[in-house]
C-alpha positions as CSV (number, residue, x, y, z in Angstrom):
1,X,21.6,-5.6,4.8
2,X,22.6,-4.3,1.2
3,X,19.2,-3.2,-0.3
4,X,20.0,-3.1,-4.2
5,X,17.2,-0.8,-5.2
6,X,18.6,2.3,-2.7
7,X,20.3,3.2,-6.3
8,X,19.2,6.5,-8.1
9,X,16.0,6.0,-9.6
10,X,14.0,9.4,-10.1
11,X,10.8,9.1,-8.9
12,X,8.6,11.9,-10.7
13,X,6.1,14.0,-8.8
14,X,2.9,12.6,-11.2
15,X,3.3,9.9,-13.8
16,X,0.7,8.3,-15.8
17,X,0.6,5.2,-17.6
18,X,-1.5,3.6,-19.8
19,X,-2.2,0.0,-20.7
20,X,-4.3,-3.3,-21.5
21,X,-5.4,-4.7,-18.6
22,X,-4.3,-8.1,-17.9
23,X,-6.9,-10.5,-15.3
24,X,-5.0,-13.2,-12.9
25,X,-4.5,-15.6,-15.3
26,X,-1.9,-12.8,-17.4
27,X,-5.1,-12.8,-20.3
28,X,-4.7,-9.5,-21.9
29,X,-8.0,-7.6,-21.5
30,X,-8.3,-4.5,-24.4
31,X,-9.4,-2.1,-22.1
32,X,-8.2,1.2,-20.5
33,X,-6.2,1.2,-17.7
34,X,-4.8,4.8,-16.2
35,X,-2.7,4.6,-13.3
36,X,-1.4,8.4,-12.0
37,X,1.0,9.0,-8.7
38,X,1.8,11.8,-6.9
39,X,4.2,13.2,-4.0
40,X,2.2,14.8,-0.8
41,X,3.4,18.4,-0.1
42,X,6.0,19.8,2.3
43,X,3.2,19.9,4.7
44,X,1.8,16.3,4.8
45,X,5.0,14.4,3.5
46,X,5.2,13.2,7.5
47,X,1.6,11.4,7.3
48,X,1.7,10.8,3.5
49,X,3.9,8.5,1.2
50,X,1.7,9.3,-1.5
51,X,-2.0,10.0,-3.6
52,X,-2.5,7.4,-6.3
53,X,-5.7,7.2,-8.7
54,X,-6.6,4.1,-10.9
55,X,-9.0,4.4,-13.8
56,X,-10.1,0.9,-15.8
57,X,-12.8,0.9,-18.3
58,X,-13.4,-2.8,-18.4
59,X,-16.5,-3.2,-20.8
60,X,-17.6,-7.1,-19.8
61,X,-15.0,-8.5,-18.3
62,X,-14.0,-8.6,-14.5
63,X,-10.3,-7.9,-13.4
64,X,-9.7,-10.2,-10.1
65,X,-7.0,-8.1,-8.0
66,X,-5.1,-10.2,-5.3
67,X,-5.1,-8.3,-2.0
68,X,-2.0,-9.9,0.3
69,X,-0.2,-8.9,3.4
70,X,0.5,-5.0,3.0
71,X,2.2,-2.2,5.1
72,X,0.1,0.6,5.1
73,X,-3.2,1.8,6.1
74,X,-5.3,3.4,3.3
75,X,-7.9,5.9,2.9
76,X,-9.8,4.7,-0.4
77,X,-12.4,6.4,-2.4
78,X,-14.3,4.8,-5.3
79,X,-16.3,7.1,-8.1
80,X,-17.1,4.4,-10.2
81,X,-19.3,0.9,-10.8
82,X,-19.2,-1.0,-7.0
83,X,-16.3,-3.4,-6.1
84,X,-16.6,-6.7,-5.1
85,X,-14.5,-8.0,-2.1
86,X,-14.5,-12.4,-2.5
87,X,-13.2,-13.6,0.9
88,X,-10.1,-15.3,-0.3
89,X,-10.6,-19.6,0.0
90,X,-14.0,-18.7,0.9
91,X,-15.9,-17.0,-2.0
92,X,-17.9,-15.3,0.4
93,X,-18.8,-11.6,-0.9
94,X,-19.7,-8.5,0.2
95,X,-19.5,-4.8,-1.8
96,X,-16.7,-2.5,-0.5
97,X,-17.7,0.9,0.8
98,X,-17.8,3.8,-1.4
99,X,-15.4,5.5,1.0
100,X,-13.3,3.3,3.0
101,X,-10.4,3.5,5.6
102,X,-8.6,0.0,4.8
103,X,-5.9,-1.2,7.6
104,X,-2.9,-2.7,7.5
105,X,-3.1,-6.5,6.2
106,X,-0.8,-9.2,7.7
107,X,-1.9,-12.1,5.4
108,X,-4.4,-12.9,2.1
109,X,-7.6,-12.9,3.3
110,X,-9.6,-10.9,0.6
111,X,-9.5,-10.3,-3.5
112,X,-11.1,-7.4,-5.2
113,X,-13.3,-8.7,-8.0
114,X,-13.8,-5.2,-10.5
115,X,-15.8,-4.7,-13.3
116,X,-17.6,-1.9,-15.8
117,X,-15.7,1.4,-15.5
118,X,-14.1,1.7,-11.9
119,X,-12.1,5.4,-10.8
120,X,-10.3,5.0,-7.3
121,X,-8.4,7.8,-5.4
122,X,-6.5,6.0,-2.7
123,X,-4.3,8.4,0.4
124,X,-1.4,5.8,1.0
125,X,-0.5,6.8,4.6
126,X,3.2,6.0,6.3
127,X,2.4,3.3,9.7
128,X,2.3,5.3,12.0
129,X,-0.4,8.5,10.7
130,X,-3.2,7.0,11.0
131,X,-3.0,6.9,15.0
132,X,-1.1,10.2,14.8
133,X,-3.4,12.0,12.2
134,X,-7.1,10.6,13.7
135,X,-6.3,9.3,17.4
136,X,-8.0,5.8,15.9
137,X,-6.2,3.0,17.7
138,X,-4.5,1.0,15.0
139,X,-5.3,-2.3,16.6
140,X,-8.4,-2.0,15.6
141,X,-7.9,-1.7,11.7
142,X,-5.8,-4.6,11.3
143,X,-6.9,-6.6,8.4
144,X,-10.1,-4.7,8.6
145,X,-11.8,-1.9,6.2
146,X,-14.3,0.3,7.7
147,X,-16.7,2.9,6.1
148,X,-14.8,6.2,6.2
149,X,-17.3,8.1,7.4
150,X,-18.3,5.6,10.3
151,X,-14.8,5.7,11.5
152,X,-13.8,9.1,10.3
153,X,-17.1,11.2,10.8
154,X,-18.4,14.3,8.5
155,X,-15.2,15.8,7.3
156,X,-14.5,12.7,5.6
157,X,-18.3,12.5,4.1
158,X,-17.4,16.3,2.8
159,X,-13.9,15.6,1.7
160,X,-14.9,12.4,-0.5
161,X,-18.2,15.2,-2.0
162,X,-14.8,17.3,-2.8
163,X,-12.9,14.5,-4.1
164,X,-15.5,13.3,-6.6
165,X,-16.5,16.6,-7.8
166,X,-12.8,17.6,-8.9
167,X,-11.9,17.8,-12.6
168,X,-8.2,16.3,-12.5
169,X,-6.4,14.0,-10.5
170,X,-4.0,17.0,-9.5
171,X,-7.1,18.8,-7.9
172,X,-7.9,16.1,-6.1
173,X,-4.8,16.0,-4.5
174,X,-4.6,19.4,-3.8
175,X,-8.0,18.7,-2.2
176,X,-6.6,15.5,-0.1
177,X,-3.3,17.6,0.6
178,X,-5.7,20.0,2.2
179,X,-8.0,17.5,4.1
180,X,-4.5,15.9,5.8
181,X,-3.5,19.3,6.9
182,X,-6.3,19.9,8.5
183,X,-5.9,17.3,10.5
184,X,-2.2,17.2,11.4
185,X,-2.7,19.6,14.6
186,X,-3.1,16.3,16.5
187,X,-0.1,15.0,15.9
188,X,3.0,15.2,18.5
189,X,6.1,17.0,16.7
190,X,8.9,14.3,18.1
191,X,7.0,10.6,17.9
192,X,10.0,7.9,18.3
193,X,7.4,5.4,17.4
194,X,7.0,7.3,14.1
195,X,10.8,7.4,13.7
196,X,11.0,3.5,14.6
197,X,8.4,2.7,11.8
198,X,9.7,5.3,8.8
199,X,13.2,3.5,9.5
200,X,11.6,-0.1,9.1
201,X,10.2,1.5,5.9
202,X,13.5,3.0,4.6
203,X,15.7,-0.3,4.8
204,X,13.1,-2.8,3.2
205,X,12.1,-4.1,6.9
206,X,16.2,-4.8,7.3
207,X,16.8,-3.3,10.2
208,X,17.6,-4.7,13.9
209,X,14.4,-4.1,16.2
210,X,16.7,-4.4,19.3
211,X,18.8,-1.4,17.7
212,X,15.5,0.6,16.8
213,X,14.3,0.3,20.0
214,X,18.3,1.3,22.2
215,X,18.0,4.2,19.3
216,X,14.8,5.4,20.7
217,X,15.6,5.2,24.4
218,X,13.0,2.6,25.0
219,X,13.6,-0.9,26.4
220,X,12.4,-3.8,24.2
221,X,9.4,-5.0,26.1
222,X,8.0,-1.2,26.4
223,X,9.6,-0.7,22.5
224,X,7.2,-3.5,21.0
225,X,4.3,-2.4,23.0
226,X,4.0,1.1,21.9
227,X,4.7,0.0,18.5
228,X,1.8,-2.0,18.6
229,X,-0.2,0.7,20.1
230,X,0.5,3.1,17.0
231,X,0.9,1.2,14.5
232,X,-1.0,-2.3,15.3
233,X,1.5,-4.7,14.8
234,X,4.6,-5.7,15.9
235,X,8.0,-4.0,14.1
236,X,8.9,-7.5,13.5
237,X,5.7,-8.2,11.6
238,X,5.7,-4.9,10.0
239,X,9.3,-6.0,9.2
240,X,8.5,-8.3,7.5
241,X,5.6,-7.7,5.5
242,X,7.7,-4.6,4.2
243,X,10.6,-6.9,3.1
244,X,8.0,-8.7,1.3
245,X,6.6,-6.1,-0.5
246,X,9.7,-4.9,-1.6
247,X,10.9,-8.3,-2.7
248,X,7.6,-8.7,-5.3
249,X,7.7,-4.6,-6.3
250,X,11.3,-5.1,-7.0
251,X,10.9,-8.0,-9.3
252,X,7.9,-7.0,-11.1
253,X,9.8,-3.7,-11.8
254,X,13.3,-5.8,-13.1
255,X,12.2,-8.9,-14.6
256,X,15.8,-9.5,-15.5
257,X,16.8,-10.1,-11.6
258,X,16.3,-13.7,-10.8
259,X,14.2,-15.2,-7.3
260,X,17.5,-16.3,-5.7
261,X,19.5,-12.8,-6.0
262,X,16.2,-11.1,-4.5
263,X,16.6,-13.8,-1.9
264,X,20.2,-12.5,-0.7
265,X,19.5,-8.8,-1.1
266,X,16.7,-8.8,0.8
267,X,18.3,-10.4,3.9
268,X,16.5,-14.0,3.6
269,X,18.7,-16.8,4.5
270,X,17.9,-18.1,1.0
271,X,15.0,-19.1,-1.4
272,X,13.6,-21.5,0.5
273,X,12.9,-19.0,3.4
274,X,11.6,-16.4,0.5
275,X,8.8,-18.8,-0.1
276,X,7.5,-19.9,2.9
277,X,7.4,-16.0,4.1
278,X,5.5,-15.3,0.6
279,X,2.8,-18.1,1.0
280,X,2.2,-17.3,4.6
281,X,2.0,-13.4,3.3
282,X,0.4,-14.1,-0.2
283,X,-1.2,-17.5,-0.1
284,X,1.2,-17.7,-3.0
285,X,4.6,-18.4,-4.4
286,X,6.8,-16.0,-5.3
287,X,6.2,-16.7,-9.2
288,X,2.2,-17.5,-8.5
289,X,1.6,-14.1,-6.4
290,X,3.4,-12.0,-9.0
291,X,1.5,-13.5,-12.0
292,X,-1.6,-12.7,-10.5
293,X,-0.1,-8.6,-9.5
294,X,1.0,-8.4,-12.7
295,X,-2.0,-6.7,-14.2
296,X,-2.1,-4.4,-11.1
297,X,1.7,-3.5,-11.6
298,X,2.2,-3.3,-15.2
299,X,0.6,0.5,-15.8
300,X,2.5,2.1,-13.0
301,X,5.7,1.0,-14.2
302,X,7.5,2.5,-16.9
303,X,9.9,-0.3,-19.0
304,X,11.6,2.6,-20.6
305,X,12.9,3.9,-17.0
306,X,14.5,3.4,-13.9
307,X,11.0,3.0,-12.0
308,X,11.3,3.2,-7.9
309,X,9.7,0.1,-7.0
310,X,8.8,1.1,-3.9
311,X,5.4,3.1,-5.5
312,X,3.9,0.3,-6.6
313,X,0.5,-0.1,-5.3
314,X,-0.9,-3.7,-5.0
């Protein structure tokens, strides 16, 4: 598949941007929203795709954050007012942790509902870490968030004490950085599973499973099994939830490119495909699921760049 957005675009080692928030409806809320982005190190780069930190001042009103289908498994801190999670279809609420590891998420099931003054410091992990960095099986984070330390134990209770006493958001990745070293010395140095799942990553969720899995020695049977075992889906599911994702980051970061060119570049067999994978992913269409991102999207992109889509956070 010809991915479009393989083209140079600089991604710098920490960006900030600042803007009005907007809620789901695209109302313009006058109120501060930060969001800041960082590389891991040398050291981590195998277990980390990257540290990101949100801050909204929000006064009255309440931002309502969609939460679809997403490919990685997070490790989420919150330092400011509690967060609402509304079961999506539902409205059945709960608060979210304080410190939580969030799994994968294969469909729309949950939407953040934030409000006052809200700072989150969120460890974006590559598929396959989490079972290599914490021996947790996967399986059993799928669409699921757990409190950190229930999962995760002490260090995790002392890292997030760290976290929130740190002055900047580059201390506290330094502080992360450190925390995911720490823990690396469980991790085997040659993982074809981890291979497997960084290539699904690299090409947009366009690659051939049968070739991933003759690449990696492994029949297809065994392939999909141990696939599931470290990273707790399927590569054809992770597939494409990945393609999906890069399909909405893509467009909200070039307005410009239209629905039926994402379509084709993205390896669906055309639009019509594109929208029943988004509703089944988002609950959405294509246009109705990036309206309601948009306020998420819009301070980590820069209009006056060539912004790598693939950071955006949702």
């Amino acid at each position: 598949m010809r991915v479009m957005h393989q083209r140079e675009m600089r991604l710098p080692t920490l960006s900030q941007r600042r803007y009005s928030v907007c809620n789901a409806a695209g109302v313009v809320l006058k109120h501060m929203n930060i969001s800041q982005f960082s590389r891991p190190s040398t050291q981590t780069k195998r277990y980390v795709r990257c540290y990101v930190q949100r801050t909204l001042q929000l006064g009255a009103s309440t931002f309502v954050q969609p939460v679809p289908a997403r490919s990685v498994h997070l490790l989420d801190f919150e330092f400011g007012g509690p967060i609402e999670i509304r079961r999506f279809g539902t409205g059945a609420a709960r608060m979210a942790e304080p410190a939580a590891l969030v799994g994968l998420q294969t469909y729309r099931q949950n939407q953040l509902l934030i409000r006052g003054n809200v700072e989150t410091f969120v460890i974006v992990f590559h598929p396959a870490a989490v079972h290599q960095l914490f021996g947790l099986p996967p399986l059993d984070l799928i669409n699921c968030d757990h409190a950190a330390d229930a999962v995760l134990g002490a260090a995790v209770s002392s890292l997030q004490q760290r976290l929130g006493n740190a002055h900047s958001f580059q201390e506290r990745v330094r502080i992360a950085d450190q925390f995911i070293t720490s823990q690396s010395f469980r991790a085997r140095s040659n993982d074809p599973i981890e291979f497997a799942a960084n290539e699904i990553m690299r090409t947009h969720g366009g690659c051939r499973i049968e070739s991933l899995a003759h690449n990696i020695g492994q029949s297809i049977s065994n392939f999909q099994r141990m696939f599931k075992l470290c990273v707790g889906i399927s590569p054809k599911l992770l597939a494409r939830i990945v393609r999906f994702e890069a399909a909405l980051k893509t467009k909200a970061a070039f307005p410009h490119l239209s629905w039926t060119k994402l379509a084709h570049e993205f390896g669906y067999h055309d639009q019509m495909h594109m929208i029943h994978d988004f509703k089944h992913l988002s609950g959405e269409t294509p246009t109705g699921i990036l309206g309601q991102a948009k306020g998420v999207f819009a301070p980590q992109i820069d209009p006056g760049a060539q912004d790598n889509p693939e950071r955006l956070l949702l």
